[in-house]
TIVEXVO-887598 format. One line per field, with one value per residue: residue number from 1; residue in one letter; x, y, z of N, C-alpha, C in turn. Coordinates in Angstrom, 1 decimal. Layout:
TIVEXVO-887598
tigu <- NUM	...
tinu <- A	...
n.u <- X	...
n.v <- Y	...
n.w <- Z	...
ca.u <- X	...
ca.v <- Y	...
ca.w <- Z	...
c.u <- X	...
c.v <- Y	...
c.w <- Z	...
//
This chain:
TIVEXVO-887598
tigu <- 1	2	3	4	5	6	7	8	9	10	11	12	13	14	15	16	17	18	19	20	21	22	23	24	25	26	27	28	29	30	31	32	33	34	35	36	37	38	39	40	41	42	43	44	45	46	47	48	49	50	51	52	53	54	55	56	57	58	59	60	61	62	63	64	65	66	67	68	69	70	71	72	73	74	75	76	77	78	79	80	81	82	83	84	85	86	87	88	89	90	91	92	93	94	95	96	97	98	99	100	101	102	103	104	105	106	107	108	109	110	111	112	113	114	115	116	117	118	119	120	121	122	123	124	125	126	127	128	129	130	131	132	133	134	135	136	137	138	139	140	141	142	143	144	145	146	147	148	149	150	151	152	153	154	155	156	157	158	159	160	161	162	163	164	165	166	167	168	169	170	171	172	173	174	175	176	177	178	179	180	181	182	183	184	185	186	187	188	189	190	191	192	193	194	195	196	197	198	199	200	201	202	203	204	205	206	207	208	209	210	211	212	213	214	215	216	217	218	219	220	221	222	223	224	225	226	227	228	229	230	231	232	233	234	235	236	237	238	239	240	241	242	243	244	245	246	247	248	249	250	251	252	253
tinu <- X	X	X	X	X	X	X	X	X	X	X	X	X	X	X	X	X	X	X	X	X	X	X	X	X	X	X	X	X	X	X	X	X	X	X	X	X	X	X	X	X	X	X	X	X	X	X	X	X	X	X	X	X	X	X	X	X	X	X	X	X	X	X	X	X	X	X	X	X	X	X	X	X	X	X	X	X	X	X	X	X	X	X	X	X	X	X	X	X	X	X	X	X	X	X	X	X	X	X	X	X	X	X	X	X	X	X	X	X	X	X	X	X	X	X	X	X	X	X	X	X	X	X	X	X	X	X	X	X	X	X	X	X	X	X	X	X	X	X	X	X	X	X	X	X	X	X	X	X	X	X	X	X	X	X	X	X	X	X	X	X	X	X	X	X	X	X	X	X	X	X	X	X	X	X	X	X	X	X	X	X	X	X	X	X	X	X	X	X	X	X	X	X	X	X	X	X	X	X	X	X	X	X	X	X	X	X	X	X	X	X	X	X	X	X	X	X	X	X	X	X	X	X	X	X	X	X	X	X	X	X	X	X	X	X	X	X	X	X	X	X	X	X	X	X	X	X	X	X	X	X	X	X
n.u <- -0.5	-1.3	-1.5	-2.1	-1.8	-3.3	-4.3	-3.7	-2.1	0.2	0.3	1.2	3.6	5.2	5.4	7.5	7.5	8.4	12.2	12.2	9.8	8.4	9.2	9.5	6.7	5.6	7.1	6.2	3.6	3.4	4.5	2.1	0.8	-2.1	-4.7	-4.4	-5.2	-4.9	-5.4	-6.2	-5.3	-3.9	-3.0	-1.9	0.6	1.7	0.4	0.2	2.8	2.8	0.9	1.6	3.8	2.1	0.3	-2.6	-4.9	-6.5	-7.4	-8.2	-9.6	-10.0	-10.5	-11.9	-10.4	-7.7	-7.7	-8.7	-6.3	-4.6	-6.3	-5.7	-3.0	-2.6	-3.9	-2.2	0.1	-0.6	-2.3	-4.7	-6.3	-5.6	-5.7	-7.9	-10.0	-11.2	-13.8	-13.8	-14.3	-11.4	-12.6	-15.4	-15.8	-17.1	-16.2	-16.5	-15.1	-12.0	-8.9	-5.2	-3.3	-3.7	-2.6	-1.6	-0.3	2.3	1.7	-0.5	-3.2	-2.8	-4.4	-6.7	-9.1	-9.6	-9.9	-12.4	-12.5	-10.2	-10.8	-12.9	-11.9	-10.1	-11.8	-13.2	-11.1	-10.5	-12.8	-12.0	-9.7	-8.6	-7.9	-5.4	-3.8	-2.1	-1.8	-0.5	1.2	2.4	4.0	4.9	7.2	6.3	8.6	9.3	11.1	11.1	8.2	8.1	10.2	9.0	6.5	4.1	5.4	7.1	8.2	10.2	10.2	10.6	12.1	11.5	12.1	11.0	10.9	10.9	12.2	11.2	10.4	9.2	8.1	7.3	5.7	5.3	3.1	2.7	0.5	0.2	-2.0	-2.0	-3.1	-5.2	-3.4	-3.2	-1.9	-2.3	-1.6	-0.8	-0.2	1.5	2.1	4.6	4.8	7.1	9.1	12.0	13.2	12.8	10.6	7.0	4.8	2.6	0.4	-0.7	-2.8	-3.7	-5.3	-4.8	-5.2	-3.3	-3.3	-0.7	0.6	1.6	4.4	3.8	1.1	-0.2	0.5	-1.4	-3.8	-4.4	-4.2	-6.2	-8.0	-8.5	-6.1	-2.6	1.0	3.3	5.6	7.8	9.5	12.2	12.8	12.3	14.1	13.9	15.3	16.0	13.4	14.3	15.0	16.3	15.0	12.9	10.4	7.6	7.1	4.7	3.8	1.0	-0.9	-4.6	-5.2
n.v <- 10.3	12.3	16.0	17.3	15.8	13.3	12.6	9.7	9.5	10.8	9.7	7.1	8.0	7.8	6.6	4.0	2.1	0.5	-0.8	-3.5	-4.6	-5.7	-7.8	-9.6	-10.0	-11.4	-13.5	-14.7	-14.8	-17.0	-19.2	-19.3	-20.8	-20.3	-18.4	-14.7	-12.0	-8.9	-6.2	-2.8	-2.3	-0.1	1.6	-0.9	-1.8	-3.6	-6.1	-6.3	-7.3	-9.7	-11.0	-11.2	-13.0	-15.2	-15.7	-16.0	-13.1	-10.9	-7.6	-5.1	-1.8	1.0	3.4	4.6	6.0	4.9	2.2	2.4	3.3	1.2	-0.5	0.2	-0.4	-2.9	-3.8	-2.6	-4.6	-6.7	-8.6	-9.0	-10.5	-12.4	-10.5	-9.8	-6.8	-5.1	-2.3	-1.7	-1.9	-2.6	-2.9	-4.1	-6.4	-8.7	-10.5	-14.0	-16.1	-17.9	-17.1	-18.1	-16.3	-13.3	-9.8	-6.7	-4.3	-1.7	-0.4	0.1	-0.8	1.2	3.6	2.6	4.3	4.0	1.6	0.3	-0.2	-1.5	-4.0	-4.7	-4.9	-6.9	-8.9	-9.4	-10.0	-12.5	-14.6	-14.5	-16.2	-19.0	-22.4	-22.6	-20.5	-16.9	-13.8	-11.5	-7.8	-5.0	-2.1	0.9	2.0	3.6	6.5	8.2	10.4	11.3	12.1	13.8	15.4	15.5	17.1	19.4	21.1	21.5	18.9	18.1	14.9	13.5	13.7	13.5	12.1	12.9	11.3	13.7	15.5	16.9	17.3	16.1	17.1	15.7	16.9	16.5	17.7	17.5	17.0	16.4	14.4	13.1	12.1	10.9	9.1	10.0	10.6	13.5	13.7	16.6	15.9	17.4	17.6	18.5	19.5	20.4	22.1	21.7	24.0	24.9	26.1	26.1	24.1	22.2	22.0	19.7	18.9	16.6	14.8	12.7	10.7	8.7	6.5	5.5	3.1	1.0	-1.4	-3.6	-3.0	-3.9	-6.7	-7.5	-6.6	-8.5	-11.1	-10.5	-10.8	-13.4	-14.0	-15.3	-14.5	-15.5	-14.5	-12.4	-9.5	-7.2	-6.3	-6.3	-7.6	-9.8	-9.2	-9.4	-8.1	-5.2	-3.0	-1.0	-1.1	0.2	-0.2	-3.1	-5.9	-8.4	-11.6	-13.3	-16.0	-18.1	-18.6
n.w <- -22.1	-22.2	-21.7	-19.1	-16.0	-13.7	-10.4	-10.0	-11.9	-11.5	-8.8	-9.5	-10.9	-9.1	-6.6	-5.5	-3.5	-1.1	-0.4	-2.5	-1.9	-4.0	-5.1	-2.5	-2.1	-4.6	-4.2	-2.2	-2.9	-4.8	-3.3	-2.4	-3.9	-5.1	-5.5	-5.1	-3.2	-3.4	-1.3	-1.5	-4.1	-5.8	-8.2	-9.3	-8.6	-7.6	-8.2	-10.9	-12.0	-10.4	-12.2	-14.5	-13.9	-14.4	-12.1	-10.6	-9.8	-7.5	-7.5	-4.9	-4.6	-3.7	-5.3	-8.3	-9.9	-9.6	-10.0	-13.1	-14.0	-13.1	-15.0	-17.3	-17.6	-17.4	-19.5	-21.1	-20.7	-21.3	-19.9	-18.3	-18.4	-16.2	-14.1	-11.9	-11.6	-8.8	-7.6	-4.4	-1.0	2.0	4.4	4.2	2.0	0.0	-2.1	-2.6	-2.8	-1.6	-0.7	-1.1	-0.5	0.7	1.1	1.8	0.6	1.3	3.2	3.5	5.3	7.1	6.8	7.7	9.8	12.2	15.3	15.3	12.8	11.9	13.1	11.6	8.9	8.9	9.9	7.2	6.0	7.2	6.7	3.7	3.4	2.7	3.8	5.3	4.5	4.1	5.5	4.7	5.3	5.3	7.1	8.6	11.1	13.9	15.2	18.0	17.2	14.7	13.8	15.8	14.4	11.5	12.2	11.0	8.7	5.3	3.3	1.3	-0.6	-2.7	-6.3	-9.3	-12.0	-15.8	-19.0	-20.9	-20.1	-18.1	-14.4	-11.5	-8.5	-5.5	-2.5	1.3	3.6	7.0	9.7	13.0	15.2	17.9	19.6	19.0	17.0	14.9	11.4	9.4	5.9	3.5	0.5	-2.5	-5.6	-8.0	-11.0	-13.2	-15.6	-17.9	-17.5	-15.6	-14.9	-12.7	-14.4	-13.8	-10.8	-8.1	-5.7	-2.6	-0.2	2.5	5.0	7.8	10.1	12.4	13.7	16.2	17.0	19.1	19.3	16.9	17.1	19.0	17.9	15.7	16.9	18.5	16.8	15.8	14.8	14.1	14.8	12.6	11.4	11.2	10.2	9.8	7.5	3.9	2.3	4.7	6.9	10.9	12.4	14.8	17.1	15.6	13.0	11.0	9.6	9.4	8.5	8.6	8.8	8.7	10.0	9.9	13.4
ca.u <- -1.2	-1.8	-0.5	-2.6	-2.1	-4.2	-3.7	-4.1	-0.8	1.2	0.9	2.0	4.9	6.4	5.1	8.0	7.1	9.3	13.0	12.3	8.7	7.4	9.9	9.0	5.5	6.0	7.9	5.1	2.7	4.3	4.8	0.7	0.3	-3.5	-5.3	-3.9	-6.1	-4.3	-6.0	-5.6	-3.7	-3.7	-2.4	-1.5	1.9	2.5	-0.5	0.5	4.0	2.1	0.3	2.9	4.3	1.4	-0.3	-4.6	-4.7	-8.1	-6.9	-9.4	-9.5	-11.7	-10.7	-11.8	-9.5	-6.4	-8.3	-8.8	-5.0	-4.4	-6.9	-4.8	-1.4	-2.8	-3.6	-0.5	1.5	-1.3	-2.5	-5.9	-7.4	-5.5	-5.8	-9.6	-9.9	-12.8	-13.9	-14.4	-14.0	-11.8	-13.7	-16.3	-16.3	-17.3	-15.9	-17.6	-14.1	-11.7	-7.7	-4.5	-2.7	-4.3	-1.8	-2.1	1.2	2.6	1.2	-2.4	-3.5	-2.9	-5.8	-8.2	-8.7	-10.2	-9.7	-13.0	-12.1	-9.0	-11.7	-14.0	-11.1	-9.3	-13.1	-13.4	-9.9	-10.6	-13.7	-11.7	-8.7	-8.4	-7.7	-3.4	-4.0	-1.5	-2.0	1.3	1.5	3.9	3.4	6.2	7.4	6.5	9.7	8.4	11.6	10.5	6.9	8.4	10.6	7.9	5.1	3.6	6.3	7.0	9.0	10.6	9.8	11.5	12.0	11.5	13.1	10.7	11.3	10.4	13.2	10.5	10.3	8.1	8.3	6.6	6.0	4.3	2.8	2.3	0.0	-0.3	-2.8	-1.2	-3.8	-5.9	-2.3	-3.8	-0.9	-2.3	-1.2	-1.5	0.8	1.3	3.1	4.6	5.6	8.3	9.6	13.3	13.8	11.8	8.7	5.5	3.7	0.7	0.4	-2.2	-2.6	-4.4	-4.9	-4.6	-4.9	-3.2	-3.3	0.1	0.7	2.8	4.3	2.9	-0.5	-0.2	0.1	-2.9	-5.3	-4.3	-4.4	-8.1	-9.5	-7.6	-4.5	-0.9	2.1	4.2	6.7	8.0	10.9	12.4	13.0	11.7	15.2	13.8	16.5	15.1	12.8	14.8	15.1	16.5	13.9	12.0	9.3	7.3	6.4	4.1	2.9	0.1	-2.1	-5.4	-5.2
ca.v <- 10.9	14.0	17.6	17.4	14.6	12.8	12.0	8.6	9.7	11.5	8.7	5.9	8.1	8.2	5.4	3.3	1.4	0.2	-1.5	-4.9	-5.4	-6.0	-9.1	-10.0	-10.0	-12.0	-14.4	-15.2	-15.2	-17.7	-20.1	-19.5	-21.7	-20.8	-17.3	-13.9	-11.1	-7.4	-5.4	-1.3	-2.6	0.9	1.6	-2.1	-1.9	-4.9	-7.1	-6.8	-7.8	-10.7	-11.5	-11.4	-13.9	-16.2	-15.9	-15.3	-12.3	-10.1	-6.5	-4.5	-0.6	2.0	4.6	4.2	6.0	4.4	1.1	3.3	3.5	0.1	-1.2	0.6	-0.7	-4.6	-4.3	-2.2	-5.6	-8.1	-9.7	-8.3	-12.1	-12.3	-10.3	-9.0	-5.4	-4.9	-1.6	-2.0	-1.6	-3.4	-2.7	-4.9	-6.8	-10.2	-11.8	-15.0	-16.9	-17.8	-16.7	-18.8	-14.9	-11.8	-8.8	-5.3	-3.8	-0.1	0.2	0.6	-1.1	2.5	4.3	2.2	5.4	3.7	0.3	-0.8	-0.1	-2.4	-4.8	-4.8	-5.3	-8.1	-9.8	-9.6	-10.9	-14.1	-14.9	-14.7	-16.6	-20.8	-23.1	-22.4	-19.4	-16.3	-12.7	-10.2	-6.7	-3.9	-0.9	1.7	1.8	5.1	6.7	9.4	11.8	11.3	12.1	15.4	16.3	16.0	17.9	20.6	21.4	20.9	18.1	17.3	13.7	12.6	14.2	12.0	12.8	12.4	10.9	14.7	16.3	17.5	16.7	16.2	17.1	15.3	17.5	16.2	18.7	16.5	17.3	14.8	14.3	11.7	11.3	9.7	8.6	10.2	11.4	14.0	14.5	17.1	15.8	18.0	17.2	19.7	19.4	21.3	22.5	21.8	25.4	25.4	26.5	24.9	23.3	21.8	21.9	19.2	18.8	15.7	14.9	11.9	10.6	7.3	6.1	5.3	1.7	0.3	-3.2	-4.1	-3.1	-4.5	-8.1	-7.4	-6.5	-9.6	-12.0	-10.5	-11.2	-14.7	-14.6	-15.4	-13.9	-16.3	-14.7	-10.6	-8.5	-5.3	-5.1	-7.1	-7.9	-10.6	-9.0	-9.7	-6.7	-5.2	-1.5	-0.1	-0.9	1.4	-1.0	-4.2	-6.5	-8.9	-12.7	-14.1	-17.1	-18.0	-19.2
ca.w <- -20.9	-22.2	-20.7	-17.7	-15.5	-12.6	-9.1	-10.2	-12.9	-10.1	-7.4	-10.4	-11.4	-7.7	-5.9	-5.7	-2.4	-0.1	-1.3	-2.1	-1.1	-4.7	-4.8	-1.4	-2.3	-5.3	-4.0	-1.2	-4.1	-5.7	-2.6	-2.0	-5.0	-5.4	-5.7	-4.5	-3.3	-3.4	-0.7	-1.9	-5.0	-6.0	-10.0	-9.7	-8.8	-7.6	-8.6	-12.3	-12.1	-10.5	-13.3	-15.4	-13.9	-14.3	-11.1	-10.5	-9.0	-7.6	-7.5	-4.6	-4.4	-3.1	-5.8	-9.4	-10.7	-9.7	-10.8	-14.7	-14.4	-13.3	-16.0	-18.8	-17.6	-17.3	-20.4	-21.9	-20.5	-21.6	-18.3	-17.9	-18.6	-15.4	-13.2	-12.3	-10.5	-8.2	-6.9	-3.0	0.5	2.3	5.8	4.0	1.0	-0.5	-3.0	-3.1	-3.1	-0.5	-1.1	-0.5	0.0	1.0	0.8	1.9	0.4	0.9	4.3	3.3	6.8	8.1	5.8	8.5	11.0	13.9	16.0	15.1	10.6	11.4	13.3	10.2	7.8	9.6	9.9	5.9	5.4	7.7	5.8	3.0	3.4	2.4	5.0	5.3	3.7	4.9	5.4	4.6	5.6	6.3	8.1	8.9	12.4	14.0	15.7	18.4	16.9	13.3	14.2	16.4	13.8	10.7	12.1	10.5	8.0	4.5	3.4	0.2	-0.4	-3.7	-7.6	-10.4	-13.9	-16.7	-20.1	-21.6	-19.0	-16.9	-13.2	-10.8	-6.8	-4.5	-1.1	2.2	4.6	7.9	10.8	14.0	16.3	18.7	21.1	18.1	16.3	12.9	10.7	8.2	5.1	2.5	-0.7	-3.4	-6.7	-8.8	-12.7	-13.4	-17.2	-18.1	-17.5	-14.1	-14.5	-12.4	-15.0	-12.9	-9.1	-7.9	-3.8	-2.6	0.8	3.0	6.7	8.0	11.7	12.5	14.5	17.2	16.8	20.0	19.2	16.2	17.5	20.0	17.3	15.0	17.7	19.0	15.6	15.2	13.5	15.0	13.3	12.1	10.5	11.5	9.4	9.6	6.0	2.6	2.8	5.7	8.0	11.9	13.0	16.0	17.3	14.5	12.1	10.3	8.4	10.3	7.8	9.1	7.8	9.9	10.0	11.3	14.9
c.u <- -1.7	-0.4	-0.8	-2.6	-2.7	-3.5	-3.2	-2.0	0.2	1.9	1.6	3.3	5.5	6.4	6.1	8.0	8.5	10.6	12.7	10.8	7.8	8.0	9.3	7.6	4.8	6.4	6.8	3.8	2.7	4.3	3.2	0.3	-1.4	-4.0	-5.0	-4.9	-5.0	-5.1	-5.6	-4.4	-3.7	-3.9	-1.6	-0.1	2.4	1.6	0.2	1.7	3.5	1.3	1.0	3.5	3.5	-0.1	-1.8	-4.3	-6.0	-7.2	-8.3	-9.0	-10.6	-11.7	-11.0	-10.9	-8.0	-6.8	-8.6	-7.4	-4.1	-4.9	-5.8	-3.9	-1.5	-2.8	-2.6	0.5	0.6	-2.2	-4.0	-6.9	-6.7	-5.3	-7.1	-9.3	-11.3	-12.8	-15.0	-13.9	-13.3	-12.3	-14.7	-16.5	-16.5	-17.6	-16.8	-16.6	-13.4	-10.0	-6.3	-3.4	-3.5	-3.2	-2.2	-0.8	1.4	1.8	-0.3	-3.7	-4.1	-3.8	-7.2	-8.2	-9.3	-10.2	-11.1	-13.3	-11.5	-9.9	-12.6	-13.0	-10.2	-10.5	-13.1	-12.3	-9.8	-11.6	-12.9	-10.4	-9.2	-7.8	-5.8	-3.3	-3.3	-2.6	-0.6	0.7	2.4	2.9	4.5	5.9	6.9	7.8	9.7	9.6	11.2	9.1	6.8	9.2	9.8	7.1	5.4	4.6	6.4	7.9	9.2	11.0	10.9	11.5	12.0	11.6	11.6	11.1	11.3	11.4	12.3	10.7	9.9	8.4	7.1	6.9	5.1	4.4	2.0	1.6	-0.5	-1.6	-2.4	-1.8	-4.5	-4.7	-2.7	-2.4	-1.9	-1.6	-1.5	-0.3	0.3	2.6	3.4	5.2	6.5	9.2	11.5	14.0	12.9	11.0	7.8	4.9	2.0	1.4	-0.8	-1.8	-3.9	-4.1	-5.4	-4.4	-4.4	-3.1	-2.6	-0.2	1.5	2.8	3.4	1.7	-1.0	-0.6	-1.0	-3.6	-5.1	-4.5	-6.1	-8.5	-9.0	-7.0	-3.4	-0.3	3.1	5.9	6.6	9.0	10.8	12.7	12.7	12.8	15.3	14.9	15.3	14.3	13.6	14.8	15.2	15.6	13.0	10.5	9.0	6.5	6.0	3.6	2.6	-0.9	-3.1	-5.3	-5.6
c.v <- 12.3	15.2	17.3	16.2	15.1	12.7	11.1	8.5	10.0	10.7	7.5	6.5	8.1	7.3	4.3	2.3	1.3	-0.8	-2.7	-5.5	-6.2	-7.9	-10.2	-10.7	-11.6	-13.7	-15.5	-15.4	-16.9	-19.4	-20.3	-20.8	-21.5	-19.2	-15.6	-12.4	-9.4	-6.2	-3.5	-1.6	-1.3	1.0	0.1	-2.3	-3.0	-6.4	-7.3	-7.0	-9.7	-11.8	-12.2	-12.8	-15.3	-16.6	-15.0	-14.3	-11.3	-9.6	-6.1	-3.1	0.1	3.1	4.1	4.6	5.6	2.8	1.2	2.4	1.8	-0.9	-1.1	-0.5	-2.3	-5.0	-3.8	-3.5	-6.8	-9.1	-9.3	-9.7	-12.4	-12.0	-9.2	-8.2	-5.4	-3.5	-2.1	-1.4	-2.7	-3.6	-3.8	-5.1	-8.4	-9.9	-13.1	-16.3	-16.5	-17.5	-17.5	-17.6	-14.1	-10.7	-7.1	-4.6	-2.3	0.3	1.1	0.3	0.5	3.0	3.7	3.3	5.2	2.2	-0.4	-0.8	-1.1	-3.5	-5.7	-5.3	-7.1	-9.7	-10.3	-10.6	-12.3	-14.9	-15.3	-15.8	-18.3	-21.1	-23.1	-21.3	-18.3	-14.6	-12.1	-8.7	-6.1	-2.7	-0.3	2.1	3.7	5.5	8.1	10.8	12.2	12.3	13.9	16.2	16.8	16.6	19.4	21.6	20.7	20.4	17.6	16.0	13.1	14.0	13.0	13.0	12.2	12.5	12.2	15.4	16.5	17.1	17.0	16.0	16.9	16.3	16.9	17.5	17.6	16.8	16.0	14.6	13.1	11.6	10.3	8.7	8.3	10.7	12.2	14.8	15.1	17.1	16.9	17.8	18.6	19.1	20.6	21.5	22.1	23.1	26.2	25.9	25.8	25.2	23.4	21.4	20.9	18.4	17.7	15.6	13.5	12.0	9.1	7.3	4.9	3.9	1.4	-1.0	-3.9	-4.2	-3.7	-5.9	-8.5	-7.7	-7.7	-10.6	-11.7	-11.0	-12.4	-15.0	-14.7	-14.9	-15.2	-16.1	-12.4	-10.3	-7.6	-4.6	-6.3	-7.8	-9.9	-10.3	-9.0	-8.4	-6.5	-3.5	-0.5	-0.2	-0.2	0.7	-2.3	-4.8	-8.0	-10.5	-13.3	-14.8	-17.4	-18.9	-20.5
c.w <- -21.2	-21.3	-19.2	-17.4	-14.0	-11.5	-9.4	-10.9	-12.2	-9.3	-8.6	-10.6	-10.5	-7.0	-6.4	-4.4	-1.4	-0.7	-0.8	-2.1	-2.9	-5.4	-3.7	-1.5	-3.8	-5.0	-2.5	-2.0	-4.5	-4.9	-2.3	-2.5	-4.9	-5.6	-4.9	-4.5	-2.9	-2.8	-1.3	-2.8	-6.1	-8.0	-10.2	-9.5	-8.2	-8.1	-9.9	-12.2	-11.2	-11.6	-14.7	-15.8	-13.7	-12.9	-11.1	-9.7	-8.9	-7.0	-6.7	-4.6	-4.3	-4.5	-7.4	-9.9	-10.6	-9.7	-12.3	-14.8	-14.4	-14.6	-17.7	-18.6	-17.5	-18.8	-22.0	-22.2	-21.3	-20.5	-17.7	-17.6	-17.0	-13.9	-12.9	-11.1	-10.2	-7.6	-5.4	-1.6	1.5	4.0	5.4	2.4	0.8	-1.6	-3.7	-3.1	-1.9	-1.4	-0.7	0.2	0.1	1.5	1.3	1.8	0.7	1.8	4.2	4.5	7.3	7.7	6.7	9.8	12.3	14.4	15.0	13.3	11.1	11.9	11.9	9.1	8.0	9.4	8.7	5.8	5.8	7.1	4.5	2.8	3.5	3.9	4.6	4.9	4.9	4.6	5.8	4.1	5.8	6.4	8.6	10.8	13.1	15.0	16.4	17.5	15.4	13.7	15.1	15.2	12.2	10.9	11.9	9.9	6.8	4.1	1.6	0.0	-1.5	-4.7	-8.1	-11.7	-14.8	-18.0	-21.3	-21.2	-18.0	-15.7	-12.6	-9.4	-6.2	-2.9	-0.1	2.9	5.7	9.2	11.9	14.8	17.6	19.7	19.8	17.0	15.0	12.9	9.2	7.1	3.9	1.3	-1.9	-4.5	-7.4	-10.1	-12.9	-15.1	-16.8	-17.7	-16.3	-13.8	-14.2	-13.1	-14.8	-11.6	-8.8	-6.5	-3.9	-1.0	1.8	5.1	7.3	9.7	11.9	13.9	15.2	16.8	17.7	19.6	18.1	16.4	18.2	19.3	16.6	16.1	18.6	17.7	15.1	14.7	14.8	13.9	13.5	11.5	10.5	11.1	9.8	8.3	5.0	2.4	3.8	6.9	9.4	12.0	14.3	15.9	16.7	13.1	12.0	9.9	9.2	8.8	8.3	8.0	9.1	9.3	10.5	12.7	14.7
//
């Protein structure tokens, strides 16, 4: 990687998703039996462990460069013959091919910042999807005290050890808007020397537009899906009050 690393290098070394989901994901793959499309499959973190295991898989992403990083790491493992990366949008793309899964892992849903993005994306995904064909998401629960006690404060998110000693701190800085139910955030990674010196500092910044369950079910059922099948954790434990995480599998109407 060099001295200096990427966003692209930052979000792969921390991005460990949610426990379980890359299993989960997998494992719904698997039962598709036919073509798997990876909406915001980011640095590939869960497509190529798909591949791996034998399964077709179209990787979409808006960013080239965590499509670069994916590209390397497909073909670090070998799996590149199977698994093709497209840069796109998914508000609107065609393919040309229909999907027996369509996936939107690690709460990438939320990145659509207005009713009629999640409109436009929901429309693509029906287009695309085979006749039986599912759609699985998660999406983190919002929790009005979470939401009062993150704002506009900085938040130590994780550390990660690297293989040099070094370590890398992940920080969010969270600002709400809760009439529009944006969450912005401004992440910043830090590299850190064995002997505590910042390295490299590199701030990136992000906005997601946080979801209710309820509303959730609304907008899927306006654009023709039913949910079939609702968790509170990858786990498959029921979704109930205390859930944190709404993982969703819906079919078309």
């Amino acid at each position: 990687m060099g001295d200096m690393y990427r966003w692209a290098d930052y979000y792969d070394l921390t991005q460990r998703g949610v426990a379980g989901d890359v299993e989960f994901y997998l494992d719904m793959a698997r039962q598709a039996d036919g073509e798997v499309l990876d909406l915001a499959c980011g640095t590939g973190r869960i497509s190529i462990p798909m591949a791996q295991a034998g399964l077709s898989v179209t990787g979409l992403d808006l960013s080239a460069e965590m499509l670069k990083r994916a590209q390397e790491k497909a073909e670090q493992q070998g799996v590149s013959d199977r698994l093709k990366l497209v840069q796109g949008d998914m508000r609107s793309f065609d393919l040309q091919k229909s999907f027996s899964l369509i996936m939107i892992p690690f709460r990438s849903f939320l990145h659509l910042l207005h009713i009629q993005e999640q409109m436009k994306a929901l429309s693509c995904i029906r287009k695309h999807l085979a006749p039986g064909g599912k759609l699985a998401f998660n999406v983190f629960v919002p929790k009005i005290s979470h939401l009062y006690e993150e704002s506009e404060r900085m938040s130590l998110r994780s550390t990660y050890r690297l293989e040099t000693g070094e370590e890398v701190a992940m920080w969010d800085y969270t600002r709400y808007d809760h009439f529009q139910q944006l969450s912005e955030v401004t992440r910043t990674y830090e590299r850190i020397s064995p002997e505590g010196v910042v390295l490299e500092k590199v701030v990136g910044r992000f906005t997601l537009r946080y979801i209710f369950p309820a509303e959730l079910h609304h907008l899927l059922r306006l654009n023709g899906f039913k949910v079939t099948q609702r968790y509170g954790s990858f786990a498959k434990a029921p979704f109930d009050a205390s859930s944190s995480e709404l993982i969703i599998v819906a079919e078309l109407i």
